[in-house]
C-alpha positions in Angstrom: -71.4 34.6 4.6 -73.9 36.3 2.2 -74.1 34.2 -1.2 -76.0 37.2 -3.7 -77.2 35.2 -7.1 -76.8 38.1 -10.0 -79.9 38.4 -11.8 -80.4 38.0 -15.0 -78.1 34.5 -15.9 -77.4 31.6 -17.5 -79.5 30.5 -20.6 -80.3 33.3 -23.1 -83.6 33.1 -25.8 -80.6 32.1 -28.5 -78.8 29.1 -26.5 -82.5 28.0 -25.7 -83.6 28.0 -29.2 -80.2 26.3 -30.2 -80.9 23.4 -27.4 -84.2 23.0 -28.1 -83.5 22.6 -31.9 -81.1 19.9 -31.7 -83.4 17.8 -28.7 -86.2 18.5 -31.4 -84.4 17.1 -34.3 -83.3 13.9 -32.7 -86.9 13.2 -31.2 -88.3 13.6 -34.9 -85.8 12.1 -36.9 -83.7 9.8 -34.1 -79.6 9.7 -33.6 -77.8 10.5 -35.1 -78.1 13.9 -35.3 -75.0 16.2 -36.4 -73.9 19.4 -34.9 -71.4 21.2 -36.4 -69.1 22.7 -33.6 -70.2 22.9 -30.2 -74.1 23.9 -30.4 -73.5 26.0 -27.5 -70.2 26.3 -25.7 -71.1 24.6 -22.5 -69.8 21.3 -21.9 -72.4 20.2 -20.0 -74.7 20.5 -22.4 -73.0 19.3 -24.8 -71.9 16.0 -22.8 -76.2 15.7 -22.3 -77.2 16.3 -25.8 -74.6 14.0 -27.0 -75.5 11.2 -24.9 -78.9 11.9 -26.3 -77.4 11.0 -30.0 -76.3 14.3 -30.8 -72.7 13.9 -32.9 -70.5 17.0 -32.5 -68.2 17.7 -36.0 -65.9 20.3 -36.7 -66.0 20.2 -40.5 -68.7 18.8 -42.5 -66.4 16.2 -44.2 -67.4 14.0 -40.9 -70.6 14.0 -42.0 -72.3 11.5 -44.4 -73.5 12.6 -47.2 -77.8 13.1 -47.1 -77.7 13.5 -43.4 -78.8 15.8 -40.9 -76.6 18.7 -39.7 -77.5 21.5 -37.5 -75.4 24.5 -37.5 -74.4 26.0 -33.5 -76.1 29.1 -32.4 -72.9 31.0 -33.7 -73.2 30.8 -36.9 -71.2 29.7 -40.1 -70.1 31.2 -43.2 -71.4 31.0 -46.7 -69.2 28.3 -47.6 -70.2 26.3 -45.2 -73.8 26.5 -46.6 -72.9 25.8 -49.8 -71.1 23.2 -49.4 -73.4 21.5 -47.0 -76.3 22.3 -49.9 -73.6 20.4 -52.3 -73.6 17.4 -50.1 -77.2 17.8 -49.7 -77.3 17.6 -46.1 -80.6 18.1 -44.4 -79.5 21.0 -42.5 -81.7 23.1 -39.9 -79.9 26.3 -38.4 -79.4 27.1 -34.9 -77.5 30.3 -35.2 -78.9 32.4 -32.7 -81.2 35.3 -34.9 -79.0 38.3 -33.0 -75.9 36.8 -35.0 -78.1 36.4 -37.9 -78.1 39.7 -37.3 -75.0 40.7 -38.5 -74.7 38.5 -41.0 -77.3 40.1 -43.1 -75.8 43.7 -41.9 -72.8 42.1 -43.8 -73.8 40.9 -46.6 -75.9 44.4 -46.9 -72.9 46.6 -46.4 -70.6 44.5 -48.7 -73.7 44.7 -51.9 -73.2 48.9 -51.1 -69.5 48.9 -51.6 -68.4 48.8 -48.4 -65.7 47.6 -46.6 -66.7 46.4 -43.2 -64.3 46.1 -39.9 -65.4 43.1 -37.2 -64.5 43.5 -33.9 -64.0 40.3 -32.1 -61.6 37.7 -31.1 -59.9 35.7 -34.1 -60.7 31.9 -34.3 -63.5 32.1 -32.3 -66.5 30.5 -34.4 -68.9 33.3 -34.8 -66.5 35.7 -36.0 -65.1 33.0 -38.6 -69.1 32.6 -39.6 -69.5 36.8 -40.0 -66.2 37.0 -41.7 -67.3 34.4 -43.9 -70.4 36.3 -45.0 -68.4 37.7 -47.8 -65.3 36.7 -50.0 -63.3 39.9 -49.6 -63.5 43.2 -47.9 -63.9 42.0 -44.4 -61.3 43.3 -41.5 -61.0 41.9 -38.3 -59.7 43.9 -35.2 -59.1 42.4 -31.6 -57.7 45.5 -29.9 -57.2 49.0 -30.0 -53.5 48.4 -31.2 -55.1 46.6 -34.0 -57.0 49.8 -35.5 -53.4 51.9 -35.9 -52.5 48.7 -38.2 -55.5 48.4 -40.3 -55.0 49.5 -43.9 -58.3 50.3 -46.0 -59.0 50.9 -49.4 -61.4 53.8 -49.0 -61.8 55.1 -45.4 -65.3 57.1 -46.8 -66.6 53.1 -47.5 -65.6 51.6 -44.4 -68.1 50.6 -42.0 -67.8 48.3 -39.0 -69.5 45.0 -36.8 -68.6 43.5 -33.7 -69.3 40.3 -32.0 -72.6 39.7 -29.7 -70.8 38.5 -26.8 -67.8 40.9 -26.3 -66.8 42.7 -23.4 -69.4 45.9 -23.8 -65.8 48.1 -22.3 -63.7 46.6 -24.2 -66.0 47.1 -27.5 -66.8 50.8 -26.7 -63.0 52.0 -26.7 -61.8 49.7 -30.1 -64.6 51.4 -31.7 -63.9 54.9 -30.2 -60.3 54.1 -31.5 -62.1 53.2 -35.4 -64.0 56.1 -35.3 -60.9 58.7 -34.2 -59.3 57.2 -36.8 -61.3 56.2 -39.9 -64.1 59.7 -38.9 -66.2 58.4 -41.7 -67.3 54.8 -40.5 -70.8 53.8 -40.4 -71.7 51.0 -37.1 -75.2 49.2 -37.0 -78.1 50.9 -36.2 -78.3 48.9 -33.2 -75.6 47.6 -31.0 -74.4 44.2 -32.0 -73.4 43.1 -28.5 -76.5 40.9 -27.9 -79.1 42.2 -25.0 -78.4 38.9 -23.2 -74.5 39.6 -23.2 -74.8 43.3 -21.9 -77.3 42.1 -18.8 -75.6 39.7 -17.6 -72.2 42.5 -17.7 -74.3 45.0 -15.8 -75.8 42.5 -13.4 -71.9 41.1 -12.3 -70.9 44.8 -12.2 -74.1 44.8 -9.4 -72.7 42.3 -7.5 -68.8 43.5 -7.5 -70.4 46.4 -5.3 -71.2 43.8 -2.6 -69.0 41.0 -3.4 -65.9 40.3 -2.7 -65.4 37.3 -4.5 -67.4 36.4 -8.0 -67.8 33.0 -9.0 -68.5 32.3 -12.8 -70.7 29.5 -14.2 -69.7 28.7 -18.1 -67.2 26.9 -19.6 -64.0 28.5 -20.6 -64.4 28.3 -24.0 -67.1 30.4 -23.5 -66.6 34.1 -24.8 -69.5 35.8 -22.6 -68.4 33.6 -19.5 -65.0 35.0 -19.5 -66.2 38.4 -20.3 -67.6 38.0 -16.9 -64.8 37.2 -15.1 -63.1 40.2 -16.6 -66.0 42.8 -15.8 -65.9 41.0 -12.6 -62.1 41.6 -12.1 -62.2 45.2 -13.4 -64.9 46.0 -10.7 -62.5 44.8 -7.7 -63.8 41.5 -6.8 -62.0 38.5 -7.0 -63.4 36.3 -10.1 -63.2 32.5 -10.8 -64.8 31.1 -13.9 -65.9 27.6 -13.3 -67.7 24.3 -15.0 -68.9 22.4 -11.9 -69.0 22.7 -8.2 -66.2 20.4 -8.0 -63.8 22.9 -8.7 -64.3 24.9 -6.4 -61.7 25.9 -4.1 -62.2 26.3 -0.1 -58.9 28.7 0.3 -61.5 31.3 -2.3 -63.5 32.0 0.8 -61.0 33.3 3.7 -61.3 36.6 4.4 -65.1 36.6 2.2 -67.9 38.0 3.7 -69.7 38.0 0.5 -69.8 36.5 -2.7 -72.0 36.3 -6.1 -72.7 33.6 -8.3 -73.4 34.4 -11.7 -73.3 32.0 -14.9 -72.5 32.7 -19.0 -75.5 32.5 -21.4 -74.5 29.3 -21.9 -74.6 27.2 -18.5 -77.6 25.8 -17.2 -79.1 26.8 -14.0 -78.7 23.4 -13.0 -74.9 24.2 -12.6 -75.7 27.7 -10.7 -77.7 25.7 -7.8 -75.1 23.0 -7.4 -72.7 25.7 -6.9 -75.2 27.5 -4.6 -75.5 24.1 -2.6 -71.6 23.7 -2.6 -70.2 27.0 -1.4 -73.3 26.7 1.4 -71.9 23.5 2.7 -68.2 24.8 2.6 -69.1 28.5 4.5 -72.6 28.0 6.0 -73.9 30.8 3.8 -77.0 31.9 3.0 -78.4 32.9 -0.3 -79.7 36.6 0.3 -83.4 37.5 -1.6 -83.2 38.8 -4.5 -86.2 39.2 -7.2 -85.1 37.1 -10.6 -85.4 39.6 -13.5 -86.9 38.4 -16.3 -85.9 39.5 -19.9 -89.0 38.4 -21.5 -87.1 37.3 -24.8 -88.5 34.4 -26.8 -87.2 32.9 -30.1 -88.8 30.2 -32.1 -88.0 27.0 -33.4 -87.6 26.6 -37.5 -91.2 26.1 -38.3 -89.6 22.4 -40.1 -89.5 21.4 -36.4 -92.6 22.3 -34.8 
């Protein structure tokens, strides 16, 4: 057995920042400290920041009134903002700058007059916080059977967005469908999908050339872990998406003469090397040598927190 570690994984710049920011806050100001949503989607971090005295809301109504708040690396909408300036919450912002990103494509395209399509995957937090960047005029579109649906007011003012951590695929052929249909619609300068997002993609589409089984690191409410899985799947390997060692399953490995470990943007590399340790034990594999590929990406903390 040949264990191959993809390269790059785990923690992006964003989720860094977004850690960092709330183990920051609570060493300067002390617990508690609010987090509105899951700062990343990760339970293990969450589990260790909140036995730190991090408190994780959903809606801002939990939160007492002059307190601290920091907003999750995916973002929230303008009325969340205002209302948390309203209850004047101390509030320091951990939305990850690439989803910042969008927002301010957004609110740009909405001040021109246009109508903007996202492409993501409803109820999932940052596309409720890019949706939110504007009152009206937003679409949302999850599949290409979605864009024969979609219903415009002027198809020559209709621009679209997508979510930073969607399947790069998947993203290229709902747009391909927007643009056969609407031939008029402006996209970002710059792809959306975040640089983190599509690395980690091409790295796991590496590994299904040698693997036979792919094990994912991230939490399954994690959109870029399961994204994973999937690009996994489509390349022929078999793909599991995991939290912890412990759920591993012996019966994954009959048959396996090689399998890669790769984790979401979200999960620690702490998780990666207990399930390097675990399927070891279980096969007597060996980890082959590989050279860690850096992406050299570094964002900075609010300068409120330095």
């Amino acid at each position: 057995m040949t264990i191959h570690l993809a390269s790059p994984r785990g923690f992006c710049a964003g989720v860094e920042r977004a850690i960092a920011i709330v183990e920051r806050a609570l060493e300067k100001f002390g617990a508690p400290i609010y987090v509105r949503h899951e700062v990343v989607h990760n339970r293990y971090v969450v589990a260790e920041l909140r036995a730190k005295g991090a408190v994780f809301v959903e809606d801002l109504d939990a939160i007492p009134d002059g307190a601290t708040v920091i907003f999750s690396a995916h973002g929230v909408s303008k009325a969340v903002r205002a209302e948390a300036a309203r209850r004047q919450l101390t509030v320091f912002d951990a939305t990850c700058p690439l989803v910042t990103k969008v927002h301010l494509e957004v609110a740009r395209l909405r001040t021109q007059g246009y109508e903007v399509v996202m492409v993501g995957h409803k109820g999932h937090p940052e596309v409720e916080g890019t949706m939110g960047q504007a009152v009206d005029g937003m679409h949302l579109v999850e599949k290409v059977a979605d864009v024969e649906q979609l219903t415009v007011g002027n198809p020559a003012q209709l621009a679209y967005v997508t979510q930073t951590t969607l399947s790069v695929d998947d993203a290229a052929n709902i747009v391909a469908a927007l643009r056969r249909r609407f031939p008029a619609i402006a996209g970002p300068k710059k792809d959306d999908i975040c640089y983190a997002t599509q690395n980690r993609q091409d790295a796991v589409v590496r590994l299904t050339r040698q693997c036979d089984l792919v094990i994912v690191v991230g939490s399954r409410n994690s959109s870029n872990s399961n994204r994973l899985k999937e690009v996994a799947s489509l390349g022929g390997a078999r793909a599991h998406l995991i939290d912890r060692a412990s759920e591993i399953d012996p019966a994954w490995f009959v048959g396996v003469s090689n399998v890669g470990i790769t984790a979401g943007a979200s999960a620690p590399e702490v998780l990666v090397g207990e399930v390097v340790d675990a399927v070891s034990r279980l096969t007597g594999g060996t980890v082959a040598a590989a050279h860690d590929q850096s992406e050299g990406i570094f964002f900075p903390l609010p300068k409120s927190l330095d």
